[in-house]
N, CA, C and O atoms as CSV, one atom per row, in Angstrom:
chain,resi,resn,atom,element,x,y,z
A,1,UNK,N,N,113.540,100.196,130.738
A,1,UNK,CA,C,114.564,99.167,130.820
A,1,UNK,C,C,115.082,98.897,129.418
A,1,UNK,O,O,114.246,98.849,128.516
A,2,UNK,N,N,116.075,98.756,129.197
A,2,UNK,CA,C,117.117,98.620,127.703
A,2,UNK,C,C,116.865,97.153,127.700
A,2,UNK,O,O,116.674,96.319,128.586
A,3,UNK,N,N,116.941,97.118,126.182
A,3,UNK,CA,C,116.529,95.348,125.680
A,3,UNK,C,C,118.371,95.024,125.727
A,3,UNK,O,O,119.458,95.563,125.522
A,4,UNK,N,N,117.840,93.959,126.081
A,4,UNK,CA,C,119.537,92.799,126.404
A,4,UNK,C,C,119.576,92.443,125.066
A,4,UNK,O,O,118.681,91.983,124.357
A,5,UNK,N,N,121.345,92.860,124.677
A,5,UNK,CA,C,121.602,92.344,123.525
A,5,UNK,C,C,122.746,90.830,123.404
A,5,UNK,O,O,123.859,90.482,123.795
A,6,UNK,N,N,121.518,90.266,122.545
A,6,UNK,CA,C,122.421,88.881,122.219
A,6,UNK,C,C,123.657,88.559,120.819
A,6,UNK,O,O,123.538,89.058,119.699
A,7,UNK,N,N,124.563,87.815,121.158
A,7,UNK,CA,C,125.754,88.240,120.323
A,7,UNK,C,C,125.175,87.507,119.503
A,7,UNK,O,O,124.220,86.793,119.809
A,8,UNK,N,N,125.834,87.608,117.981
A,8,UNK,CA,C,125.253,87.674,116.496
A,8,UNK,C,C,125.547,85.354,116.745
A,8,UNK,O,O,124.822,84.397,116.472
A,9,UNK,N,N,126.444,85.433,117.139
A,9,UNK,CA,C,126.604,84.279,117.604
A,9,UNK,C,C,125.809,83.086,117.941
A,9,UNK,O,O,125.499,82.124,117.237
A,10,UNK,N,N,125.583,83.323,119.010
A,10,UNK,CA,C,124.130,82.755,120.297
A,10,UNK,C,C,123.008,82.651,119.149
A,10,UNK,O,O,122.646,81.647,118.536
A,11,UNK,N,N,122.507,84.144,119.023
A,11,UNK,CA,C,121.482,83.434,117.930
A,11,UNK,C,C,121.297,82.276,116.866
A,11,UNK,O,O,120.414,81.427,116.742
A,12,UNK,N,N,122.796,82.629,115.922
A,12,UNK,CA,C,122.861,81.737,115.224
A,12,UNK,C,C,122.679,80.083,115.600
A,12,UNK,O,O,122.012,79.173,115.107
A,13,UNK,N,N,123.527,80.177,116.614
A,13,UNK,CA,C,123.658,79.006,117.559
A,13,UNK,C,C,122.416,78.265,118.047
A,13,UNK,O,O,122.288,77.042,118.101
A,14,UNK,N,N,121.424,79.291,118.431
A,14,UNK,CA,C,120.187,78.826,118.716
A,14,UNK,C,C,119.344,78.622,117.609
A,14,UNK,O,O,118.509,77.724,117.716
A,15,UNK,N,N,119.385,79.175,116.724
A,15,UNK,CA,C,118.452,78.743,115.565
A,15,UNK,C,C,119.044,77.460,114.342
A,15,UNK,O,O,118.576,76.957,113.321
A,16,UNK,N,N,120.183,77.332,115.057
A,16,UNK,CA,C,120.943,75.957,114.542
A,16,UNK,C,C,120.170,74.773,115.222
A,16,UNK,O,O,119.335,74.043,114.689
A,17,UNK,N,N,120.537,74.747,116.259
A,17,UNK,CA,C,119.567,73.834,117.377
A,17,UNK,C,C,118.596,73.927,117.048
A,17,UNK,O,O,118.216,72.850,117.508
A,18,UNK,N,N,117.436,74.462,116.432
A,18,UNK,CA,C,116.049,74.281,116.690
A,18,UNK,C,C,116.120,73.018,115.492
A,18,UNK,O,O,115.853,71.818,115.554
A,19,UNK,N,N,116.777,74.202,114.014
A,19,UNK,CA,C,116.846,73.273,112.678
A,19,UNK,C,C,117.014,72.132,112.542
A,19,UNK,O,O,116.405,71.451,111.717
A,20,UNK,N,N,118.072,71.613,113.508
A,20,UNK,CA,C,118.480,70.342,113.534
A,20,UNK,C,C,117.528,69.531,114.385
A,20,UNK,O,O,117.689,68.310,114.387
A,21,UNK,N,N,116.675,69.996,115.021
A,21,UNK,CA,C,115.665,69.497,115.598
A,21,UNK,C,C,115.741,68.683,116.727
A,21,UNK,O,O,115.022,67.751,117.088
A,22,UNK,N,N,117.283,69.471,117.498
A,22,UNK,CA,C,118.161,68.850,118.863
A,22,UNK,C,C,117.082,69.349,120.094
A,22,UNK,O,O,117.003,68.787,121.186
A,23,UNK,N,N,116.292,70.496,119.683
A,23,UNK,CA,C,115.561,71.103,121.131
A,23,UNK,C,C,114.357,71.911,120.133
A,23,UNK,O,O,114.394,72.421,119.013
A,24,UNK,N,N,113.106,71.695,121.361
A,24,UNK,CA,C,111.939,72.692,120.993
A,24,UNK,C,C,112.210,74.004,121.082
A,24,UNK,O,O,113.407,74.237,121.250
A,25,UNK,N,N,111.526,74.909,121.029
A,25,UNK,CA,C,111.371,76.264,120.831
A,25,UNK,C,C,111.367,76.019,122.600
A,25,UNK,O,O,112.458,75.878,123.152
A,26,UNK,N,N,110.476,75.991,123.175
A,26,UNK,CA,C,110.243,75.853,124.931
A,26,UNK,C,C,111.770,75.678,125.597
A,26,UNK,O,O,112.295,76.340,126.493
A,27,UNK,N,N,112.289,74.549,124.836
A,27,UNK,CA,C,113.474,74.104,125.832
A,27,UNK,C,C,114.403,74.914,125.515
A,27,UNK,O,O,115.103,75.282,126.459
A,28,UNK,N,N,114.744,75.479,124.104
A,28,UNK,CA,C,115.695,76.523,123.701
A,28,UNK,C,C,115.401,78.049,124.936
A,28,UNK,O,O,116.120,78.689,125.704
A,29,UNK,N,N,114.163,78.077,124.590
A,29,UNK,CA,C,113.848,79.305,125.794
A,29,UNK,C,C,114.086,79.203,126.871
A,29,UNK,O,O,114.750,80.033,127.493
A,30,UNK,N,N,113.442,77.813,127.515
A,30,UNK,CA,C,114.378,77.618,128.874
A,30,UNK,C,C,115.555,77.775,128.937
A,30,UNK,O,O,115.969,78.455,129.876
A,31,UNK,N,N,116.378,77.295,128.114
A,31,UNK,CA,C,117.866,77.047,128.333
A,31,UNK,C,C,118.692,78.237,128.458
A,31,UNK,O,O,119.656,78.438,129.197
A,32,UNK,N,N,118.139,78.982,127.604
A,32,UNK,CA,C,118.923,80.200,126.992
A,32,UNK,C,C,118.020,81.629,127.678
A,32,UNK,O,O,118.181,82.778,127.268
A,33,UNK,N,N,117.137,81.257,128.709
A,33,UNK,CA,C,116.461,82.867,129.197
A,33,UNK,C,C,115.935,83.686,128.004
A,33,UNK,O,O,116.017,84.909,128.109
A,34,UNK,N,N,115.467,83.224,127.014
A,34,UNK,CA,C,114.809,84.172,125.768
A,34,UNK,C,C,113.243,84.039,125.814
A,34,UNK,O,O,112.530,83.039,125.889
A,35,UNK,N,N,113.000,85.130,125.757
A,35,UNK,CA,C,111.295,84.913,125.160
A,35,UNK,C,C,110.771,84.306,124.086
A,35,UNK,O,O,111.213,84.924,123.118
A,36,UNK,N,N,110.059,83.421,123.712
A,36,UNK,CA,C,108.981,82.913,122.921
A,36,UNK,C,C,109.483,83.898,121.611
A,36,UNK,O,O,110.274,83.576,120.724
A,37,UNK,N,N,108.549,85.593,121.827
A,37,UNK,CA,C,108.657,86.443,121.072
A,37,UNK,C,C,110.397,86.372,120.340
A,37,UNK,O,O,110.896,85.998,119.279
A,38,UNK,N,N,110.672,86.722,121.091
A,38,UNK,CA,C,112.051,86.723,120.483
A,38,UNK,C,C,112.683,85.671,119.746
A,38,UNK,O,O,113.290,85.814,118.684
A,39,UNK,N,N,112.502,84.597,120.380
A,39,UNK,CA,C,113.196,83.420,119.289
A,39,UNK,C,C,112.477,83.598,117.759
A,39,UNK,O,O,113.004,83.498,116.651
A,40,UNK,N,N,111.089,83.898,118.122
A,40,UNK,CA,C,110.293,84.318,116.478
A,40,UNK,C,C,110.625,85.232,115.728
A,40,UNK,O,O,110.352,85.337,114.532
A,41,UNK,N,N,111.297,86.020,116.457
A,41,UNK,CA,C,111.519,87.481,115.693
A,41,UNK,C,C,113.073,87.208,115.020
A,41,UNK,O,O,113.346,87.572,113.876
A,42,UNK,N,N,114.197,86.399,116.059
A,42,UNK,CA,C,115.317,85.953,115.075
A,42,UNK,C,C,114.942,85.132,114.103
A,42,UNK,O,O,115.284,85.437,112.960
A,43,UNK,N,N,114.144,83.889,114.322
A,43,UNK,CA,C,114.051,83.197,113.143
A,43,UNK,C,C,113.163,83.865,111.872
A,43,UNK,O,O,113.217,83.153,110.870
A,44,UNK,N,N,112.725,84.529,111.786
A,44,UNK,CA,C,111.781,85.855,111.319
A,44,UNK,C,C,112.983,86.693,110.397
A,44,UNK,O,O,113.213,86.826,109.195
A,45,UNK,N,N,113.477,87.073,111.412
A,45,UNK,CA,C,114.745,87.969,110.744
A,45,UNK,C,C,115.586,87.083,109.777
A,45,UNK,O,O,115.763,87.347,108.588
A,46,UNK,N,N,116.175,85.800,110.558
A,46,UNK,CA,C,116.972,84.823,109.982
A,46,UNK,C,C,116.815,84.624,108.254
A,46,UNK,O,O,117.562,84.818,107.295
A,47,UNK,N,N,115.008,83.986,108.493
A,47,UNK,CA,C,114.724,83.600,107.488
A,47,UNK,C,C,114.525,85.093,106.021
A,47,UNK,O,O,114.583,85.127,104.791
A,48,UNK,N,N,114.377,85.700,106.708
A,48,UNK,CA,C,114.261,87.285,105.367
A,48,UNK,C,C,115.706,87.632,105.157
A,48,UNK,O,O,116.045,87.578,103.975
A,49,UNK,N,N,116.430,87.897,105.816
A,49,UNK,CA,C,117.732,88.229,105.321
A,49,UNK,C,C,118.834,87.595,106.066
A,49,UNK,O,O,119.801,88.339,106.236
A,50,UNK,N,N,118.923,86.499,106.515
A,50,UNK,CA,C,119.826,85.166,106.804
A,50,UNK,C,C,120.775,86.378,108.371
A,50,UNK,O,O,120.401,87.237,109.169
A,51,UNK,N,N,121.905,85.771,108.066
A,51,UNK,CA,C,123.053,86.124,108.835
A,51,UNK,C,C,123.008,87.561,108.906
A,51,UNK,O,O,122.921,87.920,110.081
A,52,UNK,N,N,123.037,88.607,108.011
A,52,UNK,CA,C,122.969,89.991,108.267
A,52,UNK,C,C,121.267,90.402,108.738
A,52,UNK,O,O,120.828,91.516,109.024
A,53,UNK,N,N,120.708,89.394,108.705
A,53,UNK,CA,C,119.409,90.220,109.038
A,53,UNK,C,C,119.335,89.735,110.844
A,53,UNK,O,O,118.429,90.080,111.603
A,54,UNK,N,N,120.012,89.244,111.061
A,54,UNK,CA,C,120.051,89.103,112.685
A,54,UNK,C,C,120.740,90.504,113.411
A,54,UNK,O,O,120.491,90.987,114.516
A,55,UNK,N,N,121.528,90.878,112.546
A,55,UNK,CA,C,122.213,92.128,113.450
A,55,UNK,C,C,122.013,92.970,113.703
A,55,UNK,O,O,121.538,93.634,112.781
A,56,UNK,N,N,122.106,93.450,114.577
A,56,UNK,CA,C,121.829,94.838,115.999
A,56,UNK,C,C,122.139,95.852,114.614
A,56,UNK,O,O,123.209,95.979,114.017
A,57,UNK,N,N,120.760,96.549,114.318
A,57,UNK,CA,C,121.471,98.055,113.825
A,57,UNK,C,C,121.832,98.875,114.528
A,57,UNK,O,O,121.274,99.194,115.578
A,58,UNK,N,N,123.011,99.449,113.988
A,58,UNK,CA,C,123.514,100.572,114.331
A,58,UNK,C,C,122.683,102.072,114.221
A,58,UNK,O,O,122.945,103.049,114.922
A,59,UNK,N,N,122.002,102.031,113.548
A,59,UNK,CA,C,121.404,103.463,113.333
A,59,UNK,C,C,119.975,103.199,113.291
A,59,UNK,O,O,119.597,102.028,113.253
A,60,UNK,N,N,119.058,104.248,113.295
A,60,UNK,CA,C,117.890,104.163,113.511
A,60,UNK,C,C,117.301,103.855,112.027
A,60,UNK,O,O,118.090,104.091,111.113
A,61,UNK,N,N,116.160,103.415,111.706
A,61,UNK,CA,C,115.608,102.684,110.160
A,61,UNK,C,C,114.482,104.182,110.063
A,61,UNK,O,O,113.764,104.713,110.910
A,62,UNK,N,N,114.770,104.506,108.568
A,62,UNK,CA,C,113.743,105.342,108.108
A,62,UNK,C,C,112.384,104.573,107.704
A,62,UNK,O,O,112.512,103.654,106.896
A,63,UNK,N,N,111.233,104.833,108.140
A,63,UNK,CA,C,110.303,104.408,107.719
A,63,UNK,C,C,108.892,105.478,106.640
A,63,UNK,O,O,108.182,106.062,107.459
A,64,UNK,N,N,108.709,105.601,106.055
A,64,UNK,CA,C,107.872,106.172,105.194
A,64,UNK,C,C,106.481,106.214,105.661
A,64,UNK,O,O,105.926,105.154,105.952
A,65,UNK,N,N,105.598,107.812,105.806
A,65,UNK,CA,C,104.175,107.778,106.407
A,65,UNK,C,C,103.085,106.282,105.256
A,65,UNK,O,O,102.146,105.581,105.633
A,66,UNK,N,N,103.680,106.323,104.081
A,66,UNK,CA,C,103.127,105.221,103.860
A,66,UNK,C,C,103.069,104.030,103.950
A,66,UNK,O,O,102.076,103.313,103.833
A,67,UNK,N,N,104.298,103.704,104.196
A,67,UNK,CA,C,104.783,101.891,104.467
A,67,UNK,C,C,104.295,102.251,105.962
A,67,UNK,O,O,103.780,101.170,106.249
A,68,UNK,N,N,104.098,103.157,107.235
A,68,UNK,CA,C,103.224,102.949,108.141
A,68,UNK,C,C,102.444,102.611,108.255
A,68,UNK,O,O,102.173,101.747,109.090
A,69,UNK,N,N,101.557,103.196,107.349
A,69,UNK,CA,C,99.916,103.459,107.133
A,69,UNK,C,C,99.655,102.055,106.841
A,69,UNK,O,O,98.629,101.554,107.301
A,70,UNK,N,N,100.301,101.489,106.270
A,70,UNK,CA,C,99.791,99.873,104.898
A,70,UNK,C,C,100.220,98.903,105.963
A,70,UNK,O,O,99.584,97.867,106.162
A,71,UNK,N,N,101.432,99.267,106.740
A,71,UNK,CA,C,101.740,98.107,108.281
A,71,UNK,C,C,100.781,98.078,109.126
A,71,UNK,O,O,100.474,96.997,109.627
A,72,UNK,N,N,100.006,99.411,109.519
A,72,UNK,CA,C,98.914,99.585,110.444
A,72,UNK,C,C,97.679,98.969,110.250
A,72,UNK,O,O,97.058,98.281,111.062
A,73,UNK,N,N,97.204,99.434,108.489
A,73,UNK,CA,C,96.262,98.430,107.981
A,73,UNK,C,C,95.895,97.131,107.858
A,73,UNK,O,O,94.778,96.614,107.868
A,74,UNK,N,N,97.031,96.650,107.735
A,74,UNK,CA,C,97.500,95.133,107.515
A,74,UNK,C,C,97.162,94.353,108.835
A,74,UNK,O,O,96.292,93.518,109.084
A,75,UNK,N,N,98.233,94.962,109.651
A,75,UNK,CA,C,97.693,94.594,111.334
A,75,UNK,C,C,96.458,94.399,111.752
A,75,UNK,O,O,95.953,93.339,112.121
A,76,UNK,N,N,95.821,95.810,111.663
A,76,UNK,CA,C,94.345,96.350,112.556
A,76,UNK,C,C,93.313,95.378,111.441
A,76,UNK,O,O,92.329,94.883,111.991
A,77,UNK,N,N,93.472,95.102,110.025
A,77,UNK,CA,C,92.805,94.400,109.502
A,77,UNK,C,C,92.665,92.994,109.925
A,77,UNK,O,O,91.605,92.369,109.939
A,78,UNK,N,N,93.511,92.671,110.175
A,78,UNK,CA,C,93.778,91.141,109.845
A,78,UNK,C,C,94.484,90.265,109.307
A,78,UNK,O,O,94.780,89.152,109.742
A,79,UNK,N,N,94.785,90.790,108.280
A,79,UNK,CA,C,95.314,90.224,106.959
A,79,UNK,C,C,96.363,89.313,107.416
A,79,UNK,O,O,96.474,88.119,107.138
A,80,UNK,N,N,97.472,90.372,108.503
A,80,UNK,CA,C,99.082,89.359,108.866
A,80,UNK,C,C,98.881,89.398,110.058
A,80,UNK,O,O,98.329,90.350,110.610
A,81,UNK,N,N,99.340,88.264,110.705
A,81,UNK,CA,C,99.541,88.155,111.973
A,81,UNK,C,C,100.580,89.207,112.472
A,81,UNK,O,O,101.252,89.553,111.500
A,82,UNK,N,N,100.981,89.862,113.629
A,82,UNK,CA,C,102.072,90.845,113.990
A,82,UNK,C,C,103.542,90.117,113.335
A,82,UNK,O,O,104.367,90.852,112.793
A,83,UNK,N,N,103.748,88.820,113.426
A,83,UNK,CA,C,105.065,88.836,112.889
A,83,UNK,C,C,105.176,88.813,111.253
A,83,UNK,O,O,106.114,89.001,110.478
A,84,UNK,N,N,103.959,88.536,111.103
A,84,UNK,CA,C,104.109,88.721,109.674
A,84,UNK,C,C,103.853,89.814,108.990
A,84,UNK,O,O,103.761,89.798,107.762
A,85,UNK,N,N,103.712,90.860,109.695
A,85,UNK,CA,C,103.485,92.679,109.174
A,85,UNK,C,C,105.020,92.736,109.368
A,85,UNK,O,O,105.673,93.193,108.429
A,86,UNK,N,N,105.817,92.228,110.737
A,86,UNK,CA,C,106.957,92.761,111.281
A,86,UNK,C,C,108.323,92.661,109.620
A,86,UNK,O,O,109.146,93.481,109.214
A,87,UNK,N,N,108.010,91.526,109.217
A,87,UNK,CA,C,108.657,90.745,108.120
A,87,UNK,C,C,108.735,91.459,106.790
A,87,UNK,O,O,109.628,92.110,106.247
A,88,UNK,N,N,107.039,90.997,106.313
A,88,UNK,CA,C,106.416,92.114,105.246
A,88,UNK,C,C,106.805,93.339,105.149
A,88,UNK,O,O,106.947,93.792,104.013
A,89,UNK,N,N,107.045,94.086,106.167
A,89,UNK,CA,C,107.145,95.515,106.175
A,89,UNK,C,C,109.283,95.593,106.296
A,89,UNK,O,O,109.971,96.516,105.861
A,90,UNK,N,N,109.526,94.992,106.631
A,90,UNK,CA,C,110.890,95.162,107.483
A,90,UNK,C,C,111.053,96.127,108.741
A,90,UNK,O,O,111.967,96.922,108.959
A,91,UNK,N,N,109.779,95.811,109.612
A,91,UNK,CA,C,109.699,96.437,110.821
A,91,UNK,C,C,110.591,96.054,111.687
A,91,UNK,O,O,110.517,94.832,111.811
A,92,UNK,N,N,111.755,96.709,112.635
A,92,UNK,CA,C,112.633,96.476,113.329
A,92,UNK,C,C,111.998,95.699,114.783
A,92,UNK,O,O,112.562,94.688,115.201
A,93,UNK,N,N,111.139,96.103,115.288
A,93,UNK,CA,C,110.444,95.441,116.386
A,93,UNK,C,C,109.168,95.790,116.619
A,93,UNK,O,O,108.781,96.913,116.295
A,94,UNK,N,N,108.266,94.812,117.258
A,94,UNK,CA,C,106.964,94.831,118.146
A,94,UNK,C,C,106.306,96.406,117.841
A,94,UNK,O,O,105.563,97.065,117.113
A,95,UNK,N,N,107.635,96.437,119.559
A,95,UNK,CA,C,107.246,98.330,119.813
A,95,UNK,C,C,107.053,99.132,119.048
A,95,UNK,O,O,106.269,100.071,119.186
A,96,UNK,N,N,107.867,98.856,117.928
A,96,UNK,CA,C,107.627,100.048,116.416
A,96,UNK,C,C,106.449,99.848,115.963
A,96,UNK,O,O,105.842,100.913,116.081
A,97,UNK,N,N,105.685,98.933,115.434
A,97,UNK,CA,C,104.843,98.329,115.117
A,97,UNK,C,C,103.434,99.159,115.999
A,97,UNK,O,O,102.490,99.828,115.581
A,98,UNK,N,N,103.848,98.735,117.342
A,98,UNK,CA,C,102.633,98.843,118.537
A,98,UNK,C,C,102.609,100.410,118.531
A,98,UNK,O,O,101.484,100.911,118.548
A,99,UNK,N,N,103.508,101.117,118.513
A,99,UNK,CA,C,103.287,102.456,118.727
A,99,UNK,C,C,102.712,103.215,117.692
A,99,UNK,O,O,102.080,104.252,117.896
A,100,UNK,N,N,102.940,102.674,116.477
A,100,UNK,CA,C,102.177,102.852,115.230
A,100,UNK,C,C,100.587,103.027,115.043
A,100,UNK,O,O,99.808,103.843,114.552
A,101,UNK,N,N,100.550,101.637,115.802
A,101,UNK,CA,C,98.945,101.294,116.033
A,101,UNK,C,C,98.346,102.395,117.021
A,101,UNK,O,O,97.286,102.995,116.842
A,102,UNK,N,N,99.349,102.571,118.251
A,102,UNK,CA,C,98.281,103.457,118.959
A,102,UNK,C,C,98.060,104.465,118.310
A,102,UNK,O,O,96.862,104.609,118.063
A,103,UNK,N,N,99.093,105.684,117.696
A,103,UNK,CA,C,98.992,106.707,117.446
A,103,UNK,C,C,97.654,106.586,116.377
A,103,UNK,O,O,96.639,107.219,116.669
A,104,UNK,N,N,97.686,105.673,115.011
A,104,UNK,CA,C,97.013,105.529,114.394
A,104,UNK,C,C,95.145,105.113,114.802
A,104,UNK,O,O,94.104,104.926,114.171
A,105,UNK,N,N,95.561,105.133,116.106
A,105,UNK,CA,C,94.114,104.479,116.581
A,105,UNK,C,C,93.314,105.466,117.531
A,105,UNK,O,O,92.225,105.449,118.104
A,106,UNK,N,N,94.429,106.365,117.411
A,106,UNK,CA,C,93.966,107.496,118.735
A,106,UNK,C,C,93.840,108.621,117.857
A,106,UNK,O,O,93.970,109.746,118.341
A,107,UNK,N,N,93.559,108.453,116.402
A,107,UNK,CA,C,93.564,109.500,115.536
A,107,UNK,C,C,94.465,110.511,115.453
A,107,UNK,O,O,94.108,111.613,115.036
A,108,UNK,N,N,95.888,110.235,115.882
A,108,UNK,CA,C,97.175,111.209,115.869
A,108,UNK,C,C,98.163,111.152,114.185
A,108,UNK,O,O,98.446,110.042,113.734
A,109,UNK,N,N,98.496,112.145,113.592
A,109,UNK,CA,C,98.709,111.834,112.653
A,109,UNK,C,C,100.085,111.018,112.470
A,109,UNK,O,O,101.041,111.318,113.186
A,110,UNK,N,N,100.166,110.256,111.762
A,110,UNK,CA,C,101.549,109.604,111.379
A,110,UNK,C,C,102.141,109.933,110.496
A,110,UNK,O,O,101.655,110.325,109.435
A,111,UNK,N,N,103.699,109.808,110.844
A,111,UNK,CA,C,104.719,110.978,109.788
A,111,UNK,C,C,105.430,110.105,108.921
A,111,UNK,O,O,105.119,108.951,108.626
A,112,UNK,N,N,106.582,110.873,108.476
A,112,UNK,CA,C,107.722,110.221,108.262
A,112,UNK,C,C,108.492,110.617,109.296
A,112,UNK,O,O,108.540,111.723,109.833
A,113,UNK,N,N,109.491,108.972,109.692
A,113,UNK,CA,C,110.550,108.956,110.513
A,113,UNK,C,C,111.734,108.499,109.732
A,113,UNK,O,O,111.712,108.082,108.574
A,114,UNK,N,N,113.272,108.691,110.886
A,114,UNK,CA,C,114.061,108.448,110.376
A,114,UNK,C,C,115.239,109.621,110.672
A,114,UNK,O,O,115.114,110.542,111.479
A,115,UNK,N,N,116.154,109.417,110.007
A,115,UNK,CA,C,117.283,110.331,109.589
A,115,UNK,C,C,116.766,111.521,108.869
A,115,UNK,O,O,116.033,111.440,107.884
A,116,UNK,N,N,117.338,113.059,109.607
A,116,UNK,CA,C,116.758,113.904,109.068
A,116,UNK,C,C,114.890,114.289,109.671
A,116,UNK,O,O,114.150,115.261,109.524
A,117,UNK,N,N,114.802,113.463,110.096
A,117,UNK,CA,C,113.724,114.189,110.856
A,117,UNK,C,C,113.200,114.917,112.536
A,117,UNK,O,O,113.222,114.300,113.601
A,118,UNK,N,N,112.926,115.820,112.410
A,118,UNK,CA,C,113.146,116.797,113.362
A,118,UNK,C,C,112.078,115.438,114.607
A,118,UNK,O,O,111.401,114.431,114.403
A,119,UNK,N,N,112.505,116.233,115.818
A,119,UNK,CA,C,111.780,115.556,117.149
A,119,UNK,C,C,110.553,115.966,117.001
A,119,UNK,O,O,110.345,116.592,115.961
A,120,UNK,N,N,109.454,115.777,117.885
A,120,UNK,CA,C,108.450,116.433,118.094
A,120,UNK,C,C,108.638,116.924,119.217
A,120,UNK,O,O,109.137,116.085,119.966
A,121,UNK,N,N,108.376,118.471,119.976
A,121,UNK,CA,C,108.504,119.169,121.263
A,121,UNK,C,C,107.747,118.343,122.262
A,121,UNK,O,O,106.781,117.649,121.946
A,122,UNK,N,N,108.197,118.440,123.411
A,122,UNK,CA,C,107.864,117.217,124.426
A,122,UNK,C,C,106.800,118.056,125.643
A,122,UNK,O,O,106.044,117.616,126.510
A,123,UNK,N,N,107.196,119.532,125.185
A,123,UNK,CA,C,106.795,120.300,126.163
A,123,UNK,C,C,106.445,121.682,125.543
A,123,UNK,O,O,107.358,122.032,124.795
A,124,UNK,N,N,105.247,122.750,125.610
A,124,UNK,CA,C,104.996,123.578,124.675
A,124,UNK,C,C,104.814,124.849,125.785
A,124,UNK,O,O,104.929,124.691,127.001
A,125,UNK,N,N,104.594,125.774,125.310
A,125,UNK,CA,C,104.618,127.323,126.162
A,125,UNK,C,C,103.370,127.093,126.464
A,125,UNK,O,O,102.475,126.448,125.918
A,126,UNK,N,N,103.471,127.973,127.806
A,126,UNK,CA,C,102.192,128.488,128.637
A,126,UNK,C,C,100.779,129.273,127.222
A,126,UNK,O,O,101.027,130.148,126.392
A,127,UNK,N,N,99.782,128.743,127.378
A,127,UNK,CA,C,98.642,129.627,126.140
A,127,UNK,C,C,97.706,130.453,127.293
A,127,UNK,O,O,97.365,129.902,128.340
A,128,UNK,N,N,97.363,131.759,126.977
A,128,UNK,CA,C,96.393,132.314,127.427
A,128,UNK,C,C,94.911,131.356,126.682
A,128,UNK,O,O,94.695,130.677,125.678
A,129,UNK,N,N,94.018,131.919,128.123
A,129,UNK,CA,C,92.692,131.093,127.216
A,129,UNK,C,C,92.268,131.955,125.941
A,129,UNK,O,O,91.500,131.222,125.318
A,130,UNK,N,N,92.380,132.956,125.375
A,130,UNK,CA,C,92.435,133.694,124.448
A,130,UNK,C,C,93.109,133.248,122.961
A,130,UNK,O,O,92.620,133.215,121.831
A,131,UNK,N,N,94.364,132.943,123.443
A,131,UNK,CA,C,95.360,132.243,122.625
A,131,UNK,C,C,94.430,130.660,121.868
A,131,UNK,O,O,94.498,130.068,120.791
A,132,UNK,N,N,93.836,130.533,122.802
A,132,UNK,CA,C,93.594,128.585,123.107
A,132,UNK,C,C,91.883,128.999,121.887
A,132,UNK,O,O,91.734,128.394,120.826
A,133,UNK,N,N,91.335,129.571,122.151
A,133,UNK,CA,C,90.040,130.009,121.629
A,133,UNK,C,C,90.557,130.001,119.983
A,133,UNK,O,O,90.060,129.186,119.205
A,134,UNK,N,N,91.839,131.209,119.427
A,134,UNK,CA,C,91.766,131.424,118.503
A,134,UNK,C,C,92.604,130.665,117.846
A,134,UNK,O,O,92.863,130.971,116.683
A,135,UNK,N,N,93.352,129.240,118.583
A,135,UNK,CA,C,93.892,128.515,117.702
A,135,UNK,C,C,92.675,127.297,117.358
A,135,UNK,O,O,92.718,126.667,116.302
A,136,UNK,N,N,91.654,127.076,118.341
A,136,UNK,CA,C,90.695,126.075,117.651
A,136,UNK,C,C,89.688,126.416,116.246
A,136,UNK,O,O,89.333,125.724,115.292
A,137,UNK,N,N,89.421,127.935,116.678
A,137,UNK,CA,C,88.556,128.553,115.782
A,137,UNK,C,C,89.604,128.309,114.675
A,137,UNK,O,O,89.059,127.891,113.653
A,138,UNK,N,N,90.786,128.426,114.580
A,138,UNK,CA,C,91.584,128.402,112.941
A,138,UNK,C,C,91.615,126.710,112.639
A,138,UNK,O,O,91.542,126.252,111.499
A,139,UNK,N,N,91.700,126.120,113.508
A,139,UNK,CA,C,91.684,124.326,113.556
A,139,UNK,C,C,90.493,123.847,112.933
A,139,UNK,O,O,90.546,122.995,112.046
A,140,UNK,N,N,89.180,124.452,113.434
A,140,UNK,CA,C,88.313,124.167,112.894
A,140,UNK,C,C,87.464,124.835,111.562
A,140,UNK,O,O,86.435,124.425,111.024
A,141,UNK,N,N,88.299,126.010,111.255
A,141,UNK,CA,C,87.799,127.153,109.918
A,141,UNK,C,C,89.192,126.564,108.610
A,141,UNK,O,O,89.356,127.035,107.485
A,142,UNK,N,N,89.751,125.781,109.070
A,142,UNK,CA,C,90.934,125.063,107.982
A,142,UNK,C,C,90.997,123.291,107.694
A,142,UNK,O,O,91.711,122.639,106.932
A,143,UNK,N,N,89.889,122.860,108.688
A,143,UNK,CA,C,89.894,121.695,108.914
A,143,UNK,C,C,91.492,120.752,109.508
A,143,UNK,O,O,92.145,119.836,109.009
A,144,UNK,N,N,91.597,121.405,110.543
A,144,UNK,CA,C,93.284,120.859,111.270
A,144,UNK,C,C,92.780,120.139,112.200
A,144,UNK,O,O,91.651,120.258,112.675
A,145,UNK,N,N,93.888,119.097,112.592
A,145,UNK,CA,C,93.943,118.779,113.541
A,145,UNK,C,C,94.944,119.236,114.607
A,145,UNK,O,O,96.140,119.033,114.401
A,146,UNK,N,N,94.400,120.046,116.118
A,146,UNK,CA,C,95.014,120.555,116.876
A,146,UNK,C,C,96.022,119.932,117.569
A,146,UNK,O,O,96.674,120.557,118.405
């Protein structure tokens, strides 16, 4: 399901209202059908880079295998609460964040993303068990992960 996008507007609008201290966070959510999460993540955004940091990017954000690694740490440690890795880091959302963690937790390696970087294949050729034998034996005589 595609995330519903709110006009640069509305937000503003809503995080005007909270400031002025016309409505809670609860009643803003009621009023306006937004999640909890979300009102945190505009005022989150709001507060790091004001008016342009509310807006819908257009293009996808490059992120660096290291500014991953130090978001993942940060998280799985303790140190920041999720919105405050999201901030710290200039993580675009949650999901970016969360998918980070799994891969990183399921011992899968983490890359660089972004512009310029190739997909990963979704789907790979048929292996003889022969094939399958002599790619572990090289996995494990090079120290790889398969």
């Amino acid at each position: 399901m595609g995330r519903c996008k709110h006009p640069l507007e509305l937000k503003l609008h809503i995080l005007q209202l909270f400031e002025e201290g016309h409505y809670s966070i609860n009643e803003l959510c009621e009023r306006f059908s937004i999640d909890h999460q979300t009102f945190h993540r505009w005022k989150m955004k709001f507060e790091a880079g004001g008016r342009e940091g509310l807006q819908e990017a257009t293009s996808c954000k490059f992120y660096s295998k290291e500014l991953k690694l130090a978001a993942v740490e940060d998280y799985i440690q303790r140190n920041y609460s999720q919105m405050e890795v999201l901030a710290k880091y200039e993580i675009s959302s949650t999901s970016v964040l969360k998918s980070w963690v799994k891969k990183y937790t399921s011992h899968s390696e983490i890359k660089d993303s972004g512009k310029g970087m190739s997909q990963a294949m979704t789907e790979g050729r048929k292996t003889t068990f022969e094939e399958r034998i002599e790619i572990v034996e090289y996995c494990l005589k090079h120290q790889k992960n398969y």
